[in-house]
Backbone as CSV, one residue per row, in Angstrom:
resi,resn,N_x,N_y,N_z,CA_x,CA_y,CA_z,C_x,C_y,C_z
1,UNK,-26.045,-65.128,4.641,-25.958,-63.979,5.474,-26.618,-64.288,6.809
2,UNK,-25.976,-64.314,7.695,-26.444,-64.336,9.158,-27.660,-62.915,9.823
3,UNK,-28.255,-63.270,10.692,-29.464,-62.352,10.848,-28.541,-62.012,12.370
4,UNK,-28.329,-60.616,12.851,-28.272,-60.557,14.050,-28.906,-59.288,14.915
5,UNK,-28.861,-60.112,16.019,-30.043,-59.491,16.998,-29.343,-58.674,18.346
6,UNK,-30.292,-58.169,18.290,-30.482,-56.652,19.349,-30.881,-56.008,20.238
7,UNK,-30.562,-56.668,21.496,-31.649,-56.372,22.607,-31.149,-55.342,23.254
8,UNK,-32.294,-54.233,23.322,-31.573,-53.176,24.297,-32.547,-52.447,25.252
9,UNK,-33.481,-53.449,25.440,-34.286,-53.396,26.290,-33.808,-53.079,27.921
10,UNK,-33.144,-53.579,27.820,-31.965,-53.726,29.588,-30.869,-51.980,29.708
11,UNK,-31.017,-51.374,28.372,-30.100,-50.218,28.486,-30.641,-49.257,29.373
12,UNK,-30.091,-48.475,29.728,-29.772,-46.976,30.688,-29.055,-46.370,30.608
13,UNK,-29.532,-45.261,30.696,-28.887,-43.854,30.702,-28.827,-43.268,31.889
14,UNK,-27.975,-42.953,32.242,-27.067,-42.293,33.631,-27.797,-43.020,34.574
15,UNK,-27.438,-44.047,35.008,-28.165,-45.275,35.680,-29.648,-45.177,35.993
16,UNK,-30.385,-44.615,35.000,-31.602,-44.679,35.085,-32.596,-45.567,33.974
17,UNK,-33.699,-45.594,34.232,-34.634,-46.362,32.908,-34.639,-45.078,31.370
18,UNK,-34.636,-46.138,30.411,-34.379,-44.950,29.161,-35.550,-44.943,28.764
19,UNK,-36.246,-43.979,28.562,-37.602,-44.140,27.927,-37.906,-42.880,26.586
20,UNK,-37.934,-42.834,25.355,-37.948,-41.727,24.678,-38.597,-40.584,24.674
21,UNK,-40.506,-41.478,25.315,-41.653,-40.882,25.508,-41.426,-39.588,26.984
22,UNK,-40.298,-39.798,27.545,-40.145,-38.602,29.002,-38.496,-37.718,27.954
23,UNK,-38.559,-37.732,27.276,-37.574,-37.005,26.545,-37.985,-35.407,27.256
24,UNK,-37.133,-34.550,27.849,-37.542,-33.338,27.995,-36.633,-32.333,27.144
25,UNK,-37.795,-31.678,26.932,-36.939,-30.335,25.568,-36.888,-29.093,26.350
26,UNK,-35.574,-28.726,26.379,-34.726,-27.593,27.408,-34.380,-26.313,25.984
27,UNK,-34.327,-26.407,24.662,-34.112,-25.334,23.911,-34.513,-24.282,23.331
28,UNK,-34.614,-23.455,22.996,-35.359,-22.307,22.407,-35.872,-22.609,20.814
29,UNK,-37.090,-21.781,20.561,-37.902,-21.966,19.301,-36.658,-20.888,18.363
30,UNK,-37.129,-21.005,17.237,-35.891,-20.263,16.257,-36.171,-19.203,16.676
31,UNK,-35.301,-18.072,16.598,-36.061,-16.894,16.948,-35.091,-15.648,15.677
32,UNK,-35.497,-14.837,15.418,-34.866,-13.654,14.655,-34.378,-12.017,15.094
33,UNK,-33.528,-11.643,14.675,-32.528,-10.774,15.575,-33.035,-9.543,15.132
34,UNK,-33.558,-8.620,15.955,-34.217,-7.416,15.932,-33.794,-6.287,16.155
35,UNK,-32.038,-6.428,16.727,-31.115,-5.306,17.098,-29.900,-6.019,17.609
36,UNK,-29.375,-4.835,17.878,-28.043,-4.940,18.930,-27.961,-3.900,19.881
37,UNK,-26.846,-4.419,20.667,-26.660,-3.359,22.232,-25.000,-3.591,22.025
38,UNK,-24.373,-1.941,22.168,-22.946,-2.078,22.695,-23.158,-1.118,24.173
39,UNK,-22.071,-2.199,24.765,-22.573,-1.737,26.518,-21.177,-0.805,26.298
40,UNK,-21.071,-0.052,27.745,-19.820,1.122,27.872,-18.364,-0.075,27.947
41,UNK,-18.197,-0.963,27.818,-17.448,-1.634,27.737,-16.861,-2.025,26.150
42,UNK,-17.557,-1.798,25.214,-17.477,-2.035,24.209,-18.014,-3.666,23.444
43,UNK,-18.716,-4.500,24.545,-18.841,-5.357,24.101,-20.597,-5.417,23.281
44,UNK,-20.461,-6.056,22.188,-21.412,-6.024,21.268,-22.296,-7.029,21.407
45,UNK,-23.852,-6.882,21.679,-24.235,-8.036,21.789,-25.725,-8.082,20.817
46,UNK,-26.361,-9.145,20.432,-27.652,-9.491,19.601,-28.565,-9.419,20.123
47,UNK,-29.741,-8.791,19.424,-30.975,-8.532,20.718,-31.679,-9.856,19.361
48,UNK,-32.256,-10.898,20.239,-33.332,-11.418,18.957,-34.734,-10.938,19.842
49,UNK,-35.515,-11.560,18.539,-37.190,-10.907,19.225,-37.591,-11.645,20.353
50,UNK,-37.130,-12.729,20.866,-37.772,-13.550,22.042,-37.565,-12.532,23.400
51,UNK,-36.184,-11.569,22.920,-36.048,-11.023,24.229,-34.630,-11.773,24.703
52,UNK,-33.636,-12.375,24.130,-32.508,-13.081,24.737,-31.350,-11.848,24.071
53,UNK,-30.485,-11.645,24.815,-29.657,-10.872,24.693,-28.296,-11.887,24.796
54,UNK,-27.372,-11.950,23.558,-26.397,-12.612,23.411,-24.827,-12.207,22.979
55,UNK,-24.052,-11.801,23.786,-22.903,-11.277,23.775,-21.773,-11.697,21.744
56,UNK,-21.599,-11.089,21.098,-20.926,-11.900,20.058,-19.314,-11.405,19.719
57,UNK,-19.322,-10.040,19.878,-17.909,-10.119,20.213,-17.549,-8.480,20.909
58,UNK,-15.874,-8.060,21.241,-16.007,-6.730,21.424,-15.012,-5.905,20.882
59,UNK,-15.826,-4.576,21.284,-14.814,-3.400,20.061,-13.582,-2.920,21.010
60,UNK,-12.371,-3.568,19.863,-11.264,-3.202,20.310,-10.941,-1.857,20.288
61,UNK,-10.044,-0.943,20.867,-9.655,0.133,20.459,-8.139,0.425,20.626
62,UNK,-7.574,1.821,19.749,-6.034,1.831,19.304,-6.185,3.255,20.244
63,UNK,-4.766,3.443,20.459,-4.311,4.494,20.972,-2.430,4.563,20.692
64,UNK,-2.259,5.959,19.928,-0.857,6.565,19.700,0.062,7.606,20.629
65,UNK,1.053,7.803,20.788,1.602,8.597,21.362,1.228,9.929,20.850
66,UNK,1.305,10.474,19.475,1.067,11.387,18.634,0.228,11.124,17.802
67,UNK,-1.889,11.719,18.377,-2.266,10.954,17.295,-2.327,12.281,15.637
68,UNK,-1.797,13.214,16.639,-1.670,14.263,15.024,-1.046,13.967,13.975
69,UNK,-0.159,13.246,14.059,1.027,12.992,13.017,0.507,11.680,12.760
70,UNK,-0.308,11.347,12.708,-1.126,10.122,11.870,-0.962,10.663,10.198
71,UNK,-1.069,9.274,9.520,-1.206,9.282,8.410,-3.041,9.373,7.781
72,UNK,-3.442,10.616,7.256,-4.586,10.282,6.731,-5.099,9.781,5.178
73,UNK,-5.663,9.132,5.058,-5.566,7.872,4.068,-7.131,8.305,3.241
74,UNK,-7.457,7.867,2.421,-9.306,8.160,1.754,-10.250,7.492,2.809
75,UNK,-11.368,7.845,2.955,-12.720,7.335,3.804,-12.611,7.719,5.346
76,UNK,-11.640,8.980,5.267,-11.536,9.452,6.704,-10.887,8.337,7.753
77,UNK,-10.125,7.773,6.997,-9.292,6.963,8.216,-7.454,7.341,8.107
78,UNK,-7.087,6.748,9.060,-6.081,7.422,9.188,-4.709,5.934,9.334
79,UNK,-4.072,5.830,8.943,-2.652,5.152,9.208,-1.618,5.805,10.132
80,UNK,-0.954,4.482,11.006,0.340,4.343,11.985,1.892,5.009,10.641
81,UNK,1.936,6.103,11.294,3.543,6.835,10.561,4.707,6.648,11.774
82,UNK,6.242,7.087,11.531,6.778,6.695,11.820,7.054,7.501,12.947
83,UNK,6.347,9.387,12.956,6.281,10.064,13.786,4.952,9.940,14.756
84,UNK,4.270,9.133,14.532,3.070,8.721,15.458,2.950,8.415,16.648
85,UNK,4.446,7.220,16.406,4.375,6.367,17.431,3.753,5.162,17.958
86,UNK,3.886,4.278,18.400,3.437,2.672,18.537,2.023,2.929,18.367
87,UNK,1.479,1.922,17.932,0.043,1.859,18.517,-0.283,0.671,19.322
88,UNK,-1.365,1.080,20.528,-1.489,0.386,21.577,-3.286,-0.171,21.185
89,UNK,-2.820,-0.874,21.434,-4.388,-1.766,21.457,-4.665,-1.990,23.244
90,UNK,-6.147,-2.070,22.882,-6.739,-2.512,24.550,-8.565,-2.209,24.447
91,UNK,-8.966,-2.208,25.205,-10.358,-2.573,25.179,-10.690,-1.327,26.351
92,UNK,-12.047,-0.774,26.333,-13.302,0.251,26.607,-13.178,-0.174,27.912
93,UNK,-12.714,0.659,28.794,-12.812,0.645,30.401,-11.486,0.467,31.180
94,UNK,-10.330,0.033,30.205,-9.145,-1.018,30.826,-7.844,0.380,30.080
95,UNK,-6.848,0.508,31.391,-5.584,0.727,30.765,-5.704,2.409,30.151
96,UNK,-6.580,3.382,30.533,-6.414,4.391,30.482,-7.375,4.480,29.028
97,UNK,-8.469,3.195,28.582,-8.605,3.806,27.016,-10.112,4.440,27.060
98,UNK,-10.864,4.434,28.490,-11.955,5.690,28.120,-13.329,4.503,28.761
99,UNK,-14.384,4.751,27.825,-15.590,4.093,27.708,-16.068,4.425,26.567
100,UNK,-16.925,3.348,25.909,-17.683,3.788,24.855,-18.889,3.895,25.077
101,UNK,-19.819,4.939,24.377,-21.082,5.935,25.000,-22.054,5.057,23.439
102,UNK,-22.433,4.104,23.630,-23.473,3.338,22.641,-24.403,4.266,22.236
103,UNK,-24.687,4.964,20.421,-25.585,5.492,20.106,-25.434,6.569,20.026
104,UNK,-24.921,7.534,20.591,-24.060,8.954,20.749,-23.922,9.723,19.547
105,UNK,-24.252,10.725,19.101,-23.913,11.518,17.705,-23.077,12.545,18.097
106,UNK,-22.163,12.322,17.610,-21.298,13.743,18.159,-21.264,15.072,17.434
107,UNK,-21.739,15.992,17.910,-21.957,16.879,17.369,-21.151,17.738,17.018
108,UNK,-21.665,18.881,15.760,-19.976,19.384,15.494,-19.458,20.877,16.215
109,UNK,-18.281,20.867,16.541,-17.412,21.624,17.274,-17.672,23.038,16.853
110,UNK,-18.628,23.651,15.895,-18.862,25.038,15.640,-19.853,25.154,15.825
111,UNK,-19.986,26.420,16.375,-21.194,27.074,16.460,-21.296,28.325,15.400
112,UNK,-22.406,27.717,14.687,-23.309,28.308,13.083,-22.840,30.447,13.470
113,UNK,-23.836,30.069,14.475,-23.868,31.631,14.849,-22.745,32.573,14.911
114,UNK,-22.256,32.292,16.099,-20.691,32.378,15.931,-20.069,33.092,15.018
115,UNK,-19.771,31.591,14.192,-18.873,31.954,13.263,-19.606,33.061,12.221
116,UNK,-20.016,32.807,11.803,-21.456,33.964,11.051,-21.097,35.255,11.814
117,UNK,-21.071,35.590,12.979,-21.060,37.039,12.865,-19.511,37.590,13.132
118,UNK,-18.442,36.351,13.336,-17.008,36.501,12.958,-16.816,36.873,11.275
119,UNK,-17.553,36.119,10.645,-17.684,36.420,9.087,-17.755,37.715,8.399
120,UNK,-18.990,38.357,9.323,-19.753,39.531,9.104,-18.590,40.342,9.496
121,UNK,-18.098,40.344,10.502,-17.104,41.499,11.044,-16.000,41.378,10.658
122,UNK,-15.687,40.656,9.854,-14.046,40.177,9.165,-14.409,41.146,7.869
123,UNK,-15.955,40.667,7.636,-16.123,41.430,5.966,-16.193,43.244,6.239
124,UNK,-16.640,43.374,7.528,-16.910,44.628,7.741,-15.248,45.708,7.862
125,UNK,-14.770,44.607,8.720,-12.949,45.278,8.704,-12.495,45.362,7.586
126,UNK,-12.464,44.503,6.796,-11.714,44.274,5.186,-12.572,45.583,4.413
127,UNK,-13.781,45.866,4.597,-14.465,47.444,3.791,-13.406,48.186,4.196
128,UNK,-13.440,48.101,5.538,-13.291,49.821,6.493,-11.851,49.522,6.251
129,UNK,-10.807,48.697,6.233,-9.619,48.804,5.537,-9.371,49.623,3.708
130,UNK,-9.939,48.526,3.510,-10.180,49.217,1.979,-10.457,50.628,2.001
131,UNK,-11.707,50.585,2.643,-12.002,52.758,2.393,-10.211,53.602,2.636
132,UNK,-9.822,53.022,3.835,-8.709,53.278,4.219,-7.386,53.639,3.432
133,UNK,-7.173,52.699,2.858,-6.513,52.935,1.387,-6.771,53.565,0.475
134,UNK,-7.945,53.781,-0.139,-8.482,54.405,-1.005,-8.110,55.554,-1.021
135,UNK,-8.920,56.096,0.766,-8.765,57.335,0.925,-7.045,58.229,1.153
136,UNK,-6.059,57.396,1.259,-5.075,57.510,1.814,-4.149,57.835,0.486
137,UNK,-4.874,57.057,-1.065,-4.199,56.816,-2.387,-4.715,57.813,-2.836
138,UNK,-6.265,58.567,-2.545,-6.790,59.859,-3.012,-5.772,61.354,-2.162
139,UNK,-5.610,61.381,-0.929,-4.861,62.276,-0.179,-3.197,62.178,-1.309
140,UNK,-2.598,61.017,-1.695,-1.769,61.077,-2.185,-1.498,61.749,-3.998
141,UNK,-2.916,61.726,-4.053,-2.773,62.223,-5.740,-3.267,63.777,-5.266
142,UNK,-4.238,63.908,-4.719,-4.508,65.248,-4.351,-2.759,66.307,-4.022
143,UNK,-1.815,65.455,-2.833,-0.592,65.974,-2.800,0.150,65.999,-3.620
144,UNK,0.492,64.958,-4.928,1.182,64.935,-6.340,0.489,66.504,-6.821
145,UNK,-0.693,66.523,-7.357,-1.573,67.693,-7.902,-0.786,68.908,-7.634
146,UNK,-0.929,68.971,-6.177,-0.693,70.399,-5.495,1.043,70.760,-5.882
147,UNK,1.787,69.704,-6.045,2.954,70.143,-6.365,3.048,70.417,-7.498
148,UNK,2.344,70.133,-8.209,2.832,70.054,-10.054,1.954,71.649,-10.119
């Protein structure tokens, strides 16, 4: 077996001297992800704890001609029917599809009160109907009576 040799004493890197000991370290320590951010654009990004904010992907969104005539399906989602109409894909800011409001609870469309004293006065008409009848089915036997 032949012994062979290796000089690379004479090498360089990008026409300079190579030395291992001037090695410079340009990367980040590990770090762990402590949140996320979706901007009004819809794009989703990683908060880690160092403080680096890193884009990873973004939320598409659909839009129908008719979105009433959607198909609704279990888990509150809904399916493309044939009276719907196409669905259009496109992204948060672009093409008429809006912005998305990151974090937002949407609150619900009734008001407690409201409806509560629509309740009360629905129950109160439905009495004062009823007496109405009553009294109207008593006037009618009272008039049977009087003839007999």
């Amino acid at each position: 077996m032949e012994v062979m040799t290796l000089d690379i004493s004479t090498s360089s890197q990008l026409a300079a001297e190579f030395s291992v000991e001037e090695g410079e370290i340009n990367g980040n320590a590990a770090s762990e992800v402590v949140g996320y951010e979706i901007d009004d654009a819809g794009v989703v990004s990683v908060v880690y704890d160092n403080g680096d904010l890193t884009p990873r992907f973004r939320v598409a969104l659909a839009s129908v001609q008719s979105p009433d005539n959607l198909n609704p399906v279990a888990g509150n989602l809904y399916t493309q029917s044939n009276s719907s109409g196409v669905v259009v894909m496109g992204y948060a800011g672009t093409s008429g599809f809006g912005s998305i409001i990151s974090g937002a609870l949407e609150d619900s469309n009734v008001d407690v009160a409201e409806e509560l004293t629509a309740m009360i006065e629905s129950q109160r008409n439905y009495t004062a109907n009823s007496k109405v009848f009553q009294t109207g089915s008593e006037l009618m036997e009272v008039l049977v009576n009087l003839k007999r």
